[in-house]
N, C-alpha and C positions, 0 to 999 in steps of 0.2 A: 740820348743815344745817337751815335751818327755811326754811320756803318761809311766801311771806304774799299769801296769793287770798281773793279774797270771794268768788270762784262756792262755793257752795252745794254742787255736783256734784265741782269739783277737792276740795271739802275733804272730801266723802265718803272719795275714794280714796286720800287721806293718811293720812286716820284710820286705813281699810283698811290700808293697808301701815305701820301705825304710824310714820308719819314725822310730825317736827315742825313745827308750823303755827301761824301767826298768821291767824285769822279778819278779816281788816280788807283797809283799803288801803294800798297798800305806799309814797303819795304822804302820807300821813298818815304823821308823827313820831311820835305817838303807837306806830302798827304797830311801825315802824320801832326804834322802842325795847324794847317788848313781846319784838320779836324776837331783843332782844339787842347791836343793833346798838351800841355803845359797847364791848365786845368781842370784835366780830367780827375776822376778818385778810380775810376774801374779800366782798363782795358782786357778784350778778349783776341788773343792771337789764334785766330784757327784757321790757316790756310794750307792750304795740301799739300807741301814743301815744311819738311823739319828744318832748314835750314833758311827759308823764307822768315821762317817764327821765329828764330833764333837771332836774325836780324833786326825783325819788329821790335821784340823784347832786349836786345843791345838798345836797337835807337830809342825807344818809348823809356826806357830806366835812363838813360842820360838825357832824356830831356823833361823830365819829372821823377823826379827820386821818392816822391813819396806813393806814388803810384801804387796800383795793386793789381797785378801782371796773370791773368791766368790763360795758359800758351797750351796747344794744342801740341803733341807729338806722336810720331809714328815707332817709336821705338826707346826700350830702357836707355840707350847711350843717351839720347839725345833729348831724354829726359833729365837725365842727370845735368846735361851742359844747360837745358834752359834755365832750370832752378841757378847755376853758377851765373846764368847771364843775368839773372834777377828778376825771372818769375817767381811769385810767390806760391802760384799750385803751377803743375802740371797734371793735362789729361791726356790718357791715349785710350783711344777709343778701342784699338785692340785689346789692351787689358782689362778695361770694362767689358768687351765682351767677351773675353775667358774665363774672367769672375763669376760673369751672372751664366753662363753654360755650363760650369761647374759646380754651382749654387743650385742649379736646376737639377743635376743628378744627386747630388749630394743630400739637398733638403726643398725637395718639390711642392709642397706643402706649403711649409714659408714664402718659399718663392713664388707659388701661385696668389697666397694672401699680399705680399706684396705687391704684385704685380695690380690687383683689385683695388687695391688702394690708391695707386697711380693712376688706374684708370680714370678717363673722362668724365665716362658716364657716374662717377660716386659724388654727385652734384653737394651731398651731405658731407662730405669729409673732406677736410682741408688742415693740412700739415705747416705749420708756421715756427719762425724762430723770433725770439724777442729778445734785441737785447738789454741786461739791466745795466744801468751806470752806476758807479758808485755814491752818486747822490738820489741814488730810488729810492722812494718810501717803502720801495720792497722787503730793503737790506734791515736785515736781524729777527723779523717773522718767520715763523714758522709754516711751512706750505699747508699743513694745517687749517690754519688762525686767518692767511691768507681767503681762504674757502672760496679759491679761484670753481672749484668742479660744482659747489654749491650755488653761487653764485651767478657765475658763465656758462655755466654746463660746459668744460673746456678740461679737457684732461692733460696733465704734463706728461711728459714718455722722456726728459730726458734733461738733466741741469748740465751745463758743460761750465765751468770754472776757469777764469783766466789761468793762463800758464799752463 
């Protein structure tokens, strides 16, 4: 991971924690390259300008096309336009939070089991994704026969299928 801020202040506490950092702007190709970007497989655009991101994500898709773009916005327009510019997710945090204040009147219950679940303190619970390729010994058993919960003590909650 290399993170690329110009505050002054964030780069202190990078240094501190020795994590990797590009001193610049991250709307700048320059930074942008500095930081490796032409061999990256992840980039995270969240900077507090939709139209900063929007930049990020133009320059970081033309200079790695295979990239996997996940850009920060403040609004459905400009949700729409990052996905065009070649984000592959977009998030807004304002929708996440209308979702889940909605979720909370709606179904308070769940939402408070979820929320417990998230929580820190459930040192015993840990939510994971695993993916299989098509040459796993997994492919053609039955979740059964598997006997991952027998086994692991590991329960599945969810198979998601390419396409």
């Amino acid at each position: 991971m290399v993170v690329i801020d110009k505050d002054s202040d964030r780069i202190e506490q990078l240094r501190k924690n020795a994590l990797l950092y590009v001193e610049g702007e991250a709307t700048n190709e320059d930074s942008l390259i500095e930081a490796g970007i032409e061999r990256a497989m992840t980039l995270v655009s969240a900077l507090g300008s939709d139209v900063d991101n929007l930049y990020v994500t133009l320059s970081a898709r033309g200079l790695n096309s295979g990239l996997f773009i996940v850009a920060r916005s403040g609004s459905i327009g400009s949700g729409r336009k990052l996905l065009r510019a070649g984000a592959d997710k977009v998030v807004s945090p304002y929708r996440i939070g209308a979702r889940r204040m909605a979720r909370m009147i709606l179904h308070p219950t769940t939402t408070d089991f979820l929320e417990l679940l998230r929580n820190e303190r459930m040192n015993n619970f840990q939510l994971e994704e695993i993916p299989v390729g098509s040459s796993s010994g997994l492919i053609g058993i039955s979740l059964e026969n598997l006997g991952i919960r027998r086994n692991f003590k590991l329960n599945i909650v969810a198979i998601k299928k390419k396409g």
